[in-house]
C-alpha positions in Angstrom: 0.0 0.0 0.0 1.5 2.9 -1.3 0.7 6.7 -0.7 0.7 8.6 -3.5 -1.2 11.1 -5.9 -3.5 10.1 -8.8 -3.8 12.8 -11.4 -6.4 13.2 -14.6 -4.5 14.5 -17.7 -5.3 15.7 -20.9 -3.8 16.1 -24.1 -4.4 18.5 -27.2 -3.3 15.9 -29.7 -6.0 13.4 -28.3 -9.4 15.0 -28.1 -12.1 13.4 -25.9 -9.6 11.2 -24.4 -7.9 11.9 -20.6 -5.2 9.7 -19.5 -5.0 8.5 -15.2 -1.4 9.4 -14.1 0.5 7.6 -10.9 2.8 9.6 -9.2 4.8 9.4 -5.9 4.8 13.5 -5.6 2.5 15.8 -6.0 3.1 17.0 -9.7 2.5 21.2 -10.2 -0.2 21.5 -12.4 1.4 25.4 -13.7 4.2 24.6 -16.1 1.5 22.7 -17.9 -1.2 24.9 -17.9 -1.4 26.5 -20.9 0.4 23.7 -22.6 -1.3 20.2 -25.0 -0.5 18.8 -22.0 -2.5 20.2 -19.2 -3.1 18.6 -15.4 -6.8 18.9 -14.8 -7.6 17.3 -11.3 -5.1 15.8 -8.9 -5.6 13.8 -5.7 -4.1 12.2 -2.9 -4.3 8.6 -1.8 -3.0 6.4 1.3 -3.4 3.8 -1.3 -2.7 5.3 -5.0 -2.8 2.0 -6.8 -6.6 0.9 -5.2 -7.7 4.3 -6.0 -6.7 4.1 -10.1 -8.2 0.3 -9.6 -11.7 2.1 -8.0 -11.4 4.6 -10.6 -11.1 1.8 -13.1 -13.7 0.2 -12.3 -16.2 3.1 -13.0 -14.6 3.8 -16.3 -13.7 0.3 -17.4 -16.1 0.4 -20.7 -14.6 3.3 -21.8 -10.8 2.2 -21.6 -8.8 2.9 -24.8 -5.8 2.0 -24.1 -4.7 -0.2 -20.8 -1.1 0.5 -20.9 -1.1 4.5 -20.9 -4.4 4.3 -18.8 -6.7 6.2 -21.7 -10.3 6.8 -21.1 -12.7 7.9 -24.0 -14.9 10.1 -21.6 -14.8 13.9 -21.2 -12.5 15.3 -18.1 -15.6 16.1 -15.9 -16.1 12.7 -15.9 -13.1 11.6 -15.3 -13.1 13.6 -12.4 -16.2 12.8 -10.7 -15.2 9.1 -11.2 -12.2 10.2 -8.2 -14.4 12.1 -6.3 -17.1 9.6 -6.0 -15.1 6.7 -4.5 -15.4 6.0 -0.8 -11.9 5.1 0.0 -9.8 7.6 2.0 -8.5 10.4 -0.7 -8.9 14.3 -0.9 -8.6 17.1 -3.7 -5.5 18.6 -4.1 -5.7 20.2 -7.1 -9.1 21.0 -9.8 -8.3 23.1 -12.9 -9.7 26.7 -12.7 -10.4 26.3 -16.1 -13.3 24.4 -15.4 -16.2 26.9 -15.4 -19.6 26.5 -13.3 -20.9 23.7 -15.8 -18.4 21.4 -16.0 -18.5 21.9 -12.3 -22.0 21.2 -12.0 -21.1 18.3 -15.0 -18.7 17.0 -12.1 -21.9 17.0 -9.6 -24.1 15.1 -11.6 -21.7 12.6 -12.5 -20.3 12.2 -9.1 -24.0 11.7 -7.9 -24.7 9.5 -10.7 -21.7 7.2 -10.0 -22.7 6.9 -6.4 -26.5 6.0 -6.9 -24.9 3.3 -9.5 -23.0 2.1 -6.5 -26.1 2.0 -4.0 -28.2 0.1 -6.5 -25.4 -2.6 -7.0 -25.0 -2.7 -3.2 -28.5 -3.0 -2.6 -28.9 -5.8 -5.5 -26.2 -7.7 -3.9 -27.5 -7.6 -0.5 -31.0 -8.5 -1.5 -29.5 -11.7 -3.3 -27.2 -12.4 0.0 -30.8 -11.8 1.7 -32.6 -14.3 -0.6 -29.9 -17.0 -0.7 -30.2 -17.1 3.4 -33.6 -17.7 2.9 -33.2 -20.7 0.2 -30.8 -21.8 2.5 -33.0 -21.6 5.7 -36.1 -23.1 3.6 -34.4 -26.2 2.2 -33.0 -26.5 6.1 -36.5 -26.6 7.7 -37.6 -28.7 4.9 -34.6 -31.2 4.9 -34.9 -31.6 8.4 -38.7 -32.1 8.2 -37.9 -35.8 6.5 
């Protein structure tokens, strides 16, 4: 378990697509600000790698690439995929480009992606739910005979 910062970058020469960086240190998002390059969101981990796994794992049908870690989905996406996980993490950096609706975009999704989450966990626990009672049922009827 490594601390670290996980960081959503774009890139001028690839449109639509924003790549999740690893990085031991907090990178400065200024020398790249008004580069094709450009640092949109960064965050801090206690666990960098389970945080670009959880992050992964919201994003996973829109991977492009696996090796550089490219996403076909727009940055305010990208970024509300961070912000919605519930492991321990916390902002360190948003672009101030982003105006009030892509930060309202970021709301949305963020909201989105944890209603997603609370159906899933609800589904799961209402089959854990069922399967104790199939398992209770054929008890009281095995033990009937």
């Amino acid at each position: 378990m490594k601390s670290g910062y996980l960081f959503v970058e774009t890139h001028a020469a690839r449109p639509g697509l924003v790549r999740l960086v690893l990085s031991d240190e907090s990178p400065d998002p200024a020398p790249w600000a008004h580069s094709d390059r450009r640092i949109r969101y960064i965050a801090r981990f206690n666990d960098r790698e389970a945080g670009l796994m959880h992050v992964h794992e919201i994003l996973k049908r829109r991977l492009v690439d696996p090796d550089a870690h490219l996403y076909r989905v727009p940055p305010e996406q990208a970024v509300a995929a961070v912000e919605s996980l519930n492991i321990r993490h916390r902002q360190v950096y948003l672009d101030v480009d982003f105006g009030d609706d892509a930060r309202a975009g970021i709301a949305r999704y963020r909201e989105q992606f944890r209603a997603n989450r609370r159906r899933m966990d609800q589904l799961f626990q209402t089959l854990g739910y069922l399967g104790l009672g199939l398992l209770l049922l054929n008890m009281l009827v095995l033990s009937a005979l």
